[in-house]
N, C-alpha and C positions, 0 to 999 in steps of 0.2 A: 831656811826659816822664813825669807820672806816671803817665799814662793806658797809654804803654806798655810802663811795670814792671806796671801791673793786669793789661792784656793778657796780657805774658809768663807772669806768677805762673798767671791761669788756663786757656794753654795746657798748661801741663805739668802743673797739677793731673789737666785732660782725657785727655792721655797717660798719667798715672801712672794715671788711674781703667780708660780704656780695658788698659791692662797687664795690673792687677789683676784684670779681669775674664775678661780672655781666659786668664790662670795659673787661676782658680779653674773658669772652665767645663773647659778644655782638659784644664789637668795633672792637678785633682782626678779627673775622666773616666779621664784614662792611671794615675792611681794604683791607682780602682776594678776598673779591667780587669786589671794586674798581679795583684790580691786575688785574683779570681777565677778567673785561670790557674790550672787544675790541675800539680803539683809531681810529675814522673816519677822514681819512686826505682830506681833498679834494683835488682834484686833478684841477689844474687850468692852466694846460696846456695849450695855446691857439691850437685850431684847423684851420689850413687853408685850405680851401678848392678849393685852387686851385694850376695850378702848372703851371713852365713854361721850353719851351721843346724848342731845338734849331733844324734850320734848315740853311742847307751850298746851298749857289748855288741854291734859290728859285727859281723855274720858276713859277708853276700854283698851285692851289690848287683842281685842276680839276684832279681827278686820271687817266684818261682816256688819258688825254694830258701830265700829269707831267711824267717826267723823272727820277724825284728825288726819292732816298730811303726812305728819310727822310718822304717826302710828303704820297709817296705809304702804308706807314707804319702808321702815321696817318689817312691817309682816311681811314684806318675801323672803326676809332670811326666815320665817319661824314654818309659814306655811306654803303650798305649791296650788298653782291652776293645774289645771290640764294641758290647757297648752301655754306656753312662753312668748313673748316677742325679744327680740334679739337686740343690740345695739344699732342694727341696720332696721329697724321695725318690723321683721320678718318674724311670721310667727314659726315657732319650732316646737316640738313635743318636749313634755314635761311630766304630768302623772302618768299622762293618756300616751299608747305606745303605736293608737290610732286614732284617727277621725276621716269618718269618709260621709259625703254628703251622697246621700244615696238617690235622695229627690228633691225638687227644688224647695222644699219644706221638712226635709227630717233628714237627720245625720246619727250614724253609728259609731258610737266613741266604744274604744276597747282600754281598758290601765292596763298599767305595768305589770305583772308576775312580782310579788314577792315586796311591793312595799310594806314599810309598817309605818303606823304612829306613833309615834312619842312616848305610847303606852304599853305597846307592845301589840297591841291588835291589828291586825289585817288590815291594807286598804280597799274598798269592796266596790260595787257600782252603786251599792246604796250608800254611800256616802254621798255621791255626787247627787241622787237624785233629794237625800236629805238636804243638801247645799242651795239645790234649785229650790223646793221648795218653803225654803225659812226665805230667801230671795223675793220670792211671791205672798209672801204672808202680809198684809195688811197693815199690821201691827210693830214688821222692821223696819224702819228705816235706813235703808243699806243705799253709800254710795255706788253700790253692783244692780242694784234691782232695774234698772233701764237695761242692762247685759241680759238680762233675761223677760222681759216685758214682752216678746212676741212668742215666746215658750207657751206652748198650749199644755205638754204635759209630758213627764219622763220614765219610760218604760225601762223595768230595770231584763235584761234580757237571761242573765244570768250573773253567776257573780263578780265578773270582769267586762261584762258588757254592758253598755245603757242604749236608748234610741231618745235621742231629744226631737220633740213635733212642736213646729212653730205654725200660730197661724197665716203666717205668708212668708214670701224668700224673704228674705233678711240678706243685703250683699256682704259678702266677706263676715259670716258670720264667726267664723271660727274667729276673729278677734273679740268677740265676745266672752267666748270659752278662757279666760283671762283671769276670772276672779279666784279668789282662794277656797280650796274648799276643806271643810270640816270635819270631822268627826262623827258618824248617826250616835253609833255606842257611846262614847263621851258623851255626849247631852241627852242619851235616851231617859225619856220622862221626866225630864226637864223642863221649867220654865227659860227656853231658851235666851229670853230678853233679861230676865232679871235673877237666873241663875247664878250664884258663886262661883262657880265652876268657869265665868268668864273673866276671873283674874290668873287663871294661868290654865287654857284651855293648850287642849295636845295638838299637833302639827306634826310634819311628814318632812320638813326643809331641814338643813342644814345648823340649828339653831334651837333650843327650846326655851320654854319659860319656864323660871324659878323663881320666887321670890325668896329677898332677904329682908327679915324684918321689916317688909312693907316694902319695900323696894324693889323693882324687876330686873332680875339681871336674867340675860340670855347666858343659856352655856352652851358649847359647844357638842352639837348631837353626833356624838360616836357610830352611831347606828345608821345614821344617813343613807338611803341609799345608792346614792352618787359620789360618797365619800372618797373612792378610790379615783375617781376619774375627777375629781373637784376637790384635792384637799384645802383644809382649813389651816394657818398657823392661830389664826384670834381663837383663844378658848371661851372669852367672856367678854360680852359687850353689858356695859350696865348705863343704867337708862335715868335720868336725872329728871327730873319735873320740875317745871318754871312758871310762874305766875303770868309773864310777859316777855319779849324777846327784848327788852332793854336787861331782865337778870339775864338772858344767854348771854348777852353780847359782853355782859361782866365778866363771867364765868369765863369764856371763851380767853380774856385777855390777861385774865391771873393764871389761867392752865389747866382748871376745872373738870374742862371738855376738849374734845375735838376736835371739832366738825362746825361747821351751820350752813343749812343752807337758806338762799334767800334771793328775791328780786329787788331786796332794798338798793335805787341809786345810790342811795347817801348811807351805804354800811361803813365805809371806812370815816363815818365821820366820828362811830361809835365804839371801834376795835382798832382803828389805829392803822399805818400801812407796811408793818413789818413783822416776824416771826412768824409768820403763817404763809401759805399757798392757794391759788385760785386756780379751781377750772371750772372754767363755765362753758355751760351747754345752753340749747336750745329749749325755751319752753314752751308751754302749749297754747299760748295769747297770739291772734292772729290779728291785726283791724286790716281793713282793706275797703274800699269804695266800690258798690256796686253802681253800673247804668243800668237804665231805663232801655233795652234794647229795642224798646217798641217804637221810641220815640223820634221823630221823623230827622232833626238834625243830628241825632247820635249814633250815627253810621259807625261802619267800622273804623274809616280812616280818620274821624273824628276822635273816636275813642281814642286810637295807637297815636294819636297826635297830643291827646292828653297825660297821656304815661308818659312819654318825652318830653311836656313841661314839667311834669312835679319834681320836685330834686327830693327823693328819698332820703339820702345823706345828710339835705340840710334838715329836713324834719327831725331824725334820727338823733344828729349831732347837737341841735339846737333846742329841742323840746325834752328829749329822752338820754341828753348827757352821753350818748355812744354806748348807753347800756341794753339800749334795744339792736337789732338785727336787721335790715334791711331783709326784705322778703318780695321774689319776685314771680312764687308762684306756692300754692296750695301744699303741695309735698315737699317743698325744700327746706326742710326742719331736719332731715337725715334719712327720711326712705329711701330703701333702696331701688325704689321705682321713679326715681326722677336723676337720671342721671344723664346720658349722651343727647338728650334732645333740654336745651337747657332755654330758659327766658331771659334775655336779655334785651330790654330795651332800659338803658342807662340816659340820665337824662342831660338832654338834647336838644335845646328852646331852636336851634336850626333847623334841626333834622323836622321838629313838630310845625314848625310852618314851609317846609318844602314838601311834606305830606299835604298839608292841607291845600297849599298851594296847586299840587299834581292832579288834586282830585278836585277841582273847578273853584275853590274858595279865594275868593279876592280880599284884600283887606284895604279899606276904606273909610272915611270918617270914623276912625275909632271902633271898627267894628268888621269880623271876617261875616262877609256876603256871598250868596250865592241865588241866583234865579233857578225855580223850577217849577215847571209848569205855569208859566206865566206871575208866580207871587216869589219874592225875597224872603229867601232864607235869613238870619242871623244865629251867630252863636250864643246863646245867654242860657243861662243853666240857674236851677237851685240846689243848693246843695244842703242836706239834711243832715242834723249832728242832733246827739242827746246833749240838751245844754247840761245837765246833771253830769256831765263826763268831762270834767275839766282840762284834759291832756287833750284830747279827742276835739275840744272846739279848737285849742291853739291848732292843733295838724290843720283844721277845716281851714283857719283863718290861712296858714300857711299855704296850703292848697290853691287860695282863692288868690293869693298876692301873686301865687305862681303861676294860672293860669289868665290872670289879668298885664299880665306882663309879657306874655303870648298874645293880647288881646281877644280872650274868650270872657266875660263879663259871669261874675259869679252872684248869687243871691245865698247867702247862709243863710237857713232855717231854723233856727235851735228852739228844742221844743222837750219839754218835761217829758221823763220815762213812758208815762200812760199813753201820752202823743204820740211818739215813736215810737213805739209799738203798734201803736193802728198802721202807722204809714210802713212800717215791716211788713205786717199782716196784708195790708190792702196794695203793696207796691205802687203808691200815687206818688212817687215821686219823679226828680230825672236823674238826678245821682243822691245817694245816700252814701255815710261812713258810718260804717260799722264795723264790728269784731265777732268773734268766737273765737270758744276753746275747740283748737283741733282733735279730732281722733287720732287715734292710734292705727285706726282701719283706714286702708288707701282707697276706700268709698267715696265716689266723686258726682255722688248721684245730687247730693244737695244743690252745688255749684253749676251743674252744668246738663239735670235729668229734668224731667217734667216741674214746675211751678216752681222754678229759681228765682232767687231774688234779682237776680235780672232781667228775668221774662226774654231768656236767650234760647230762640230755638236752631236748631241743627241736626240733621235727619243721620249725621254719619255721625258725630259726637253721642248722638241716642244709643246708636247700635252701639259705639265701642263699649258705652257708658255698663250694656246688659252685659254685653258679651264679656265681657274680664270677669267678670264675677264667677263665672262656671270655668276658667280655666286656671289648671293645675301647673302647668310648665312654667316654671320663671323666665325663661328664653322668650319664649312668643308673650308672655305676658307684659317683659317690659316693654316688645315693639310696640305691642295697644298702646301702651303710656307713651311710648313717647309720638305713635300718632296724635294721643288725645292732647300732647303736649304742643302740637304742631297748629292743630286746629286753634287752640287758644290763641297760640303767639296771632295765626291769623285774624283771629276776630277777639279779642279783648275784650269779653264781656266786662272783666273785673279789673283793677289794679290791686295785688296784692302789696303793704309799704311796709310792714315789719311783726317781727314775732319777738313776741319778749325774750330775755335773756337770763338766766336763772344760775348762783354762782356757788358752788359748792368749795367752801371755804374750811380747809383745814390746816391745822397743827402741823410746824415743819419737823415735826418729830413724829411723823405720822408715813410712814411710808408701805411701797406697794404699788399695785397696776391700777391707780386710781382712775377711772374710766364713768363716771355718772351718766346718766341721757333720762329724760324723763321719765322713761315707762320706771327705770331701775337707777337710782343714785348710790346704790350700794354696790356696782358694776366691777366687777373683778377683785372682792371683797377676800377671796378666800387666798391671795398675799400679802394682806394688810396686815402690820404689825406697828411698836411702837418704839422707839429708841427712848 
């Protein structure tokens, strides 16, 4: 009996151990496996697909007639040039599926096969030549009409060909070939200025115009003919009108809108510095100081002794709040022709008086000296500013503390708009500061060809200056540049000191390949969507 309660007891022991072991191989196994199941969240974000973008001071949504930046800068989703410029400033084909300069005065553009309008009609050659000539009409006022101002006259060759005849070369002209072009049949017999038909005229882009009860919304152009190779997720961008950019900046901060863009230093004084995103790009405001190349103490190593006193940064930092760009040459705004030969002279109050020093100047009672041909040299300059430019004299003033700190003696000039302009026109100066709006064309003929504002002559800079103009190869055409960029560094006609900065300011609810540059702020638009 007792032998088979022993038994019993260590049968069930065996079972209970057998149990035990198969729960810990087996279960612990199935619990490991659970661990390591990935956990599928869904994701239920809503997506919206559309967005809405303000405009100050509407006039037209006619690019050809509108005024507005706001407008200009939207009509690329609605309408197409012929040709494109790229994020790298390059131009690239767009309607036109050619352009070839056949003489140094006429070019042969061929379109595309197969676009349409908006409306359903063909794109033809005579649209383009209808484009050119409302451009030329008397009566438009088009921010384009200078894009065609050397145009003598446009032959249409057939229905997919035109011949534009200028009357002289025009360098790089084909960044003219840029602006939007129209519709003939949509406006035919038309008063094209003060037509109806310019509150929701047809286009060829990505985009149309519709209105809603007065209101313009873009919808999304199904027919596109780039649609496949460029899809769109935004179906509808609608378009808000504002008295003043104080209602954006309202708008902007309750949720309204968007977007904004702007040069304002002091925007976040007005939207505040959170729930939104910033990229800023480069814009097209250049100043820069030109010399007097003619003039007998402002040699070259004078000049390069100057650009290592001015401290760019502090200008930058101190006048312009670090919302401007230091800028240390003509194209460094993002062409792609200023790249491996680069400007650098960083400032260097050392390096500008062992230049001066090298090249025979002494510095003595307050003053760098140098004998030649029997009479002393001194260094003493005027420097000419538009007093009317108030940002523009603080830089002069800066300038002057900078190169008097060097011991170069400066005289400020400041003298009303009408003044300054003579002395532009007539170059009687020995240094001037000035500005302009850069091109989008890598034309360097103003700066550095015939009757510059520096009165800088140079017989191989001449040549390079012709010669890029007629060549096709991007290879050999960036070495020109960076010869041409080579010759500068040697002789410094200019000091370039900065290009404005421009801040495209959107909604953190706003997402996509947000990419703006001047020519295009709308720049990789067709992944933009909205959470």
């Amino acid at each position: 009996m007792k032998s088979n309660i022993i038994k019993y007891i260590f049968a069930v022991v065996v079972i209970g151990l057998v149990v035990y072991s198969a729960y810990i191989l087996y279960g612990k196994k199935d619990n490991q496996e659970k661990r390591i199941e990935p956990t599928e969240v869904e994701d239920d974000t809503e997506i919206i697909t559309n967005i809405r973008v303000p405009v100050v001071n509407f006039d037209t949504i006619n690019p050809i007639l509108s005024r507005n930046q706001s407008i200009q800068n939207m009509s690329r989703l609605i309408y197409e040039p012929l040709l494109n410029i790229d994020e790298n400033y390059k131009i690239e084909l767009c309607l036109a599926k050619e352009c070839s300069k056949v003489s140094p005065t006429s070019y042969i553009v061929k379109v595309k096969d197969n676009i349409k309008w908006q409306d359903g009609n063909m794109l033809t050659a005579k649209d383009i030549q209808f484009t050119i000539d409302r451009l030329k009409e008397g009566n438009v006022e088009s921010l384009y009409a200078s894009n065609v101002q050397e145009v003598i006259g446009v032959e249409v060759i057939d229905d997919s060909t035109i011949k534009i005849n200028l009357v002289k070369e025009v360098p790089f002209f084909e960044y003219n070939l840029t602006f939007p072009i129209m519709s003939y049949r949509y406006f035919e017999n038309e008063d094209f200025v003060n037509t109806s038909k310019n509150n929701h005229p047809v286009g060829t882009g990505r985009f149309k115009v519709t209105l809603d009860n007065g209101n313009i919304v873009l919808k999304q152009n199904q027919n596109w003919w780039n649609i496949k190779d460029n899809p769109t997720k935004l179906t509808e961008i609608y378009i808000t009108k504002f008295g003043n950019m104080g209602e954006v900046y309202n708008a902007f901060k309750i949720g309204n809108i968007d977007l904004i863009t702007t040069e304002n230093f002091e925007v976040e004084n007005y939207i505040g510095t959170i729930g939104y995103n910033v990229k800023e790009y480069n814009g097209r405001k250049l100043d820069f100081i030109a010399f007097n190349c003619e003039k007998e103490t402002l040699t070259q190593e004078v000049r390069k002794a100057i650009c290592y006193a001015i401290d760019k940064q502090n200008i930058v930092s101190g006048i312009y709040k670090d919302k401007y760009k230091i800028s240390n040459y003509v194209l460094d705004y993002g062409s792609y022709l200023y790249g491996e030969n680069k400007v650098n002279y960083e400032y260097n109050i050392d390096k500008a008086k062992q230049v001066l020093e090298s090249n025979g100047w002494n510095y003595s009672q307050k003053a760098w000296r140098k004998t030649k041909d029997y009479k002393t040299l001194k260094l003493r300059f005027d420097l000419v500013v538009n007093s009317e430019n108030a940002k523009r004299v603080e830089v002069a003033q800066n300038i002057k503390n900078s190169l008097e700190n060097l011991g170069i003696k400066i005289n400020i000039i400041k003298t009303n708009s009408s003044q300054y302009k003579k002395y532009l026109e007539n170059k009687n100066y020995d240094i001037i500061l000035t500005g302009t709006y850069t091109s989008y064309s890598p034309d360097l003929s103003t700066y550095f060809g015939k009757n510059n504002l520096a009165k800088f002559a140079n017989s191989n800079m001449e040549s390079l200056i012709k010669e890029v103009n007629n060549i096709t190869d991007e290879k050999v055409l960036k070495e020109k540049y960076n010869q041409i960029v080579q010759i500068y560094n040697e002789e410094m006609p200019y000091i370039y000191l900065y290009n404005s900065n421009c801040s495209f300011i959107y909604s953190a609810k706003l997402m996509g390949e947000i990419n703006p540059n001047s020519f295009n702020i709308y720049e990789g638009i067709g992944s933009w969507y909205r959470q």
